[in-house]
N, C-alpha and C positions, 0 to 999 in steps of 0.2 A: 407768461406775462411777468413784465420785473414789476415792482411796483417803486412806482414815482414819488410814494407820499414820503417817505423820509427826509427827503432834498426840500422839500416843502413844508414840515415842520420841522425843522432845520432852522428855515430861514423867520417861519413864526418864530419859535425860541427867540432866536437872537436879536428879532424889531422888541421882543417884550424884555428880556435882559439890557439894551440900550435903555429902556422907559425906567425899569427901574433902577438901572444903576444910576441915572441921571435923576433920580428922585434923592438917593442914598440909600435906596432899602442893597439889603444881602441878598448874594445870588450861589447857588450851589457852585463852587470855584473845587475843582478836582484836583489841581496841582495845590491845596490848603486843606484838601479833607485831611479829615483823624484817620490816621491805621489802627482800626478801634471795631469793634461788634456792636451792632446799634445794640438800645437799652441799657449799656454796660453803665457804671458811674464813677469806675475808678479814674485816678488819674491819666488823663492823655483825651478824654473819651469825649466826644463832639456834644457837648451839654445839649446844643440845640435842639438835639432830638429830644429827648428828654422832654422838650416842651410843647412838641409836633404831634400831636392824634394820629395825624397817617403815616409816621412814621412807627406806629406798631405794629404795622401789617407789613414790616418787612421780616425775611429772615432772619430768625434766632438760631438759628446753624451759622455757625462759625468756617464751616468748610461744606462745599454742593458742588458736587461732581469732580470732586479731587481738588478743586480749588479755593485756597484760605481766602477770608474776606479781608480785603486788602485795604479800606475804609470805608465809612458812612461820613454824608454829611445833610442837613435839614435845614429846609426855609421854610416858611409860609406857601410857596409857592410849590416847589419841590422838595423829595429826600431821593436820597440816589446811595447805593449800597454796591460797591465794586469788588469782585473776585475774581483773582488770579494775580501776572504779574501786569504791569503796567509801568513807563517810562514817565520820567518829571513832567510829559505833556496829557499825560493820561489816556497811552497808548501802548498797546502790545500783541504780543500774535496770541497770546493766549488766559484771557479777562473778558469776561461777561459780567455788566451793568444791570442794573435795573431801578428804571425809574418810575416812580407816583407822580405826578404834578396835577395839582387842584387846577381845573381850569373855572374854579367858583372864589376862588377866597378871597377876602375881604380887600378890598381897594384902601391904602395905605393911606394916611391924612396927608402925607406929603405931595402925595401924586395929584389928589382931588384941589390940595393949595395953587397945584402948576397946570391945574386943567385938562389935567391928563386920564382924567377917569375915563372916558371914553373909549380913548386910545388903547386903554389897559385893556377895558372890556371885549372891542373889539378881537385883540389878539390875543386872547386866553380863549376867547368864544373859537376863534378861527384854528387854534390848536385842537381844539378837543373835535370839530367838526370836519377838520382833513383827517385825523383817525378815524375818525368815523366812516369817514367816505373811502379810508381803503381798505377797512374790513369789509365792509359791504361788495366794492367789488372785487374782492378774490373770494368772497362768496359764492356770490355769483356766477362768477369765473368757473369756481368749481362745482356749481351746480351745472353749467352748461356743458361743461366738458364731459361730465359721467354721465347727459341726456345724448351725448353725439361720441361713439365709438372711432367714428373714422377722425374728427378733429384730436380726438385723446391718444391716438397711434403719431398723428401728426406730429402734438406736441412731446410726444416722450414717453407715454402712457402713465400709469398710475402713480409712477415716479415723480414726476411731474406734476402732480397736483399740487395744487397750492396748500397748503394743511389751516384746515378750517376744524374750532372746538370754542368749549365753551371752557372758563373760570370754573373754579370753586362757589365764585359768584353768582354765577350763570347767566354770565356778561359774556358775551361772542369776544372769541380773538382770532386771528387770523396772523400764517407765516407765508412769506411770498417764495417761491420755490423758480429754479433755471429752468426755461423750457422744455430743456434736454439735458443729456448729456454730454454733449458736445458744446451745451453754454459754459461760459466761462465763470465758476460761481464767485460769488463774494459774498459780504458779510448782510445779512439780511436780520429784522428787527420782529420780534414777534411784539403785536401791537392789541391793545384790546381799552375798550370807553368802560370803565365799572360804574356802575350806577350812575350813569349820565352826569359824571363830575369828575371822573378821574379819569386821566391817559395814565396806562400804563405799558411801559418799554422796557422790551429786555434784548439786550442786544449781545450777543460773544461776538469777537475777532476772527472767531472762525468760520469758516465760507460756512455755505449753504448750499449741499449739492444735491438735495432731492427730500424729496418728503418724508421719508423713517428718520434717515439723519437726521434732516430738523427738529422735528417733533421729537427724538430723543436727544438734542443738543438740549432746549428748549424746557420738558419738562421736569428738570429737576430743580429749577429757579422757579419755573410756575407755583407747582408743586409744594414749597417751603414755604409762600407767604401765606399770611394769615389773613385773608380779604374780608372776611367776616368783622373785624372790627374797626373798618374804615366809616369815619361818622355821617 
């Protein structure tokens, strides 16, 4: 099973990036982040963090899994912490992201002036609850699979499972994994809710061809942050 949710908040994202860029709040812009180590304070270094709480539960490793950290940058809304290399569109064969976004924070005075608080709430609501609903089902998924032996040969065998684990937190995440091998893999996000307020997404460029690989693409990013002092 590929999972659908990515395409779908996706498109969340960018109805709430419209809202508040049309407000004037900042919005994590990747072709402007700092090529900088969050927390740093020398010069060049994305202040913003600096002023962000959920921005200290990112990586204080400067390099995770061979790859240097190529920028951080923080809003209110999100911080996003990118390693490897990456093109002026914020794209490369070989960079893995990983994003926090508050799907709680505080609704901007600008927005609540243009009558948009609604709007906001709604799709920050609808982000954190399409993550939701696809950890849940490739849970699922993978609880059904390991009850039925002959569907689990179907799809690929153990290979094939979808990789289901818990945070540091002990917030579920879930990776969505190719039926087979004979599927064609791509870049697939491992996705998890931390304490019913935050999405968090970490995504590599590089495909996704079965469940060890994942889970070893995967946990060295998990791994590094510090989710314990998300407030």
């Amino acid at each position: 099973m590929s999972l659908p949710g990515p395409a779908l908040r996706r498109t969340g994202a960018a109805v709430l990036l419209l809202v508040l860029s049309a407000c004037g709040q900042d919005v994590v812009d990747p072709g402007k982040a700092a090529a900088i180590a969050p927390g740093k304070t020398d010069a060049g270094t994305d202040d913003d963090c600096d002023d962000i709480a959920m921005a200290r539960a990112l990586p204080a490793a400067t390099i995770i899994a061979g790859r240097p950290l190529a920028w951080t940058q923080c809003s209110v809304q999100e911080v996003v912490a990118s390693y490897g290399e990456e093109d002026a569109d914020g794209n490369g064969d070989d960079s893995c992201r990983i994003e926090i976004a508050d799907s709680r924070y505080p609704i901007p005075e600008s927005a609540r002036a243009l009558g948009m608080q609604e709007t906001l709430e709604n799709t920050r609501g609808l982000i954190r609850e399409m993550a939701r609903a696809n950890i849940e089902m490739l849970a699922e998924s993978r609880k059904s699979l390991e009850g039925d032996p002959v569907m689990l040969r179907v799809r690929g065998g153990p290979a094939a499972l979808p990789v289901v684990g818990s945070t540091s937190s002990g917030d579920a995440y879930a990776i969505s994994v190719p039926a087979s091998a004979d599927a064609e893999p791509g870049s697939e996000p491992l996705l998890s809710v931390l304490k019913d307020r935050y999405v968090l997404t970490i995504e590599c460029d590089a495909p996704v061809r079965d469940h060890d690989q994942a889970l070893a693409l995967y946990a060295p990013y998990l791994g590094a942050l510090d989710l314990g002092v998300l407030p």
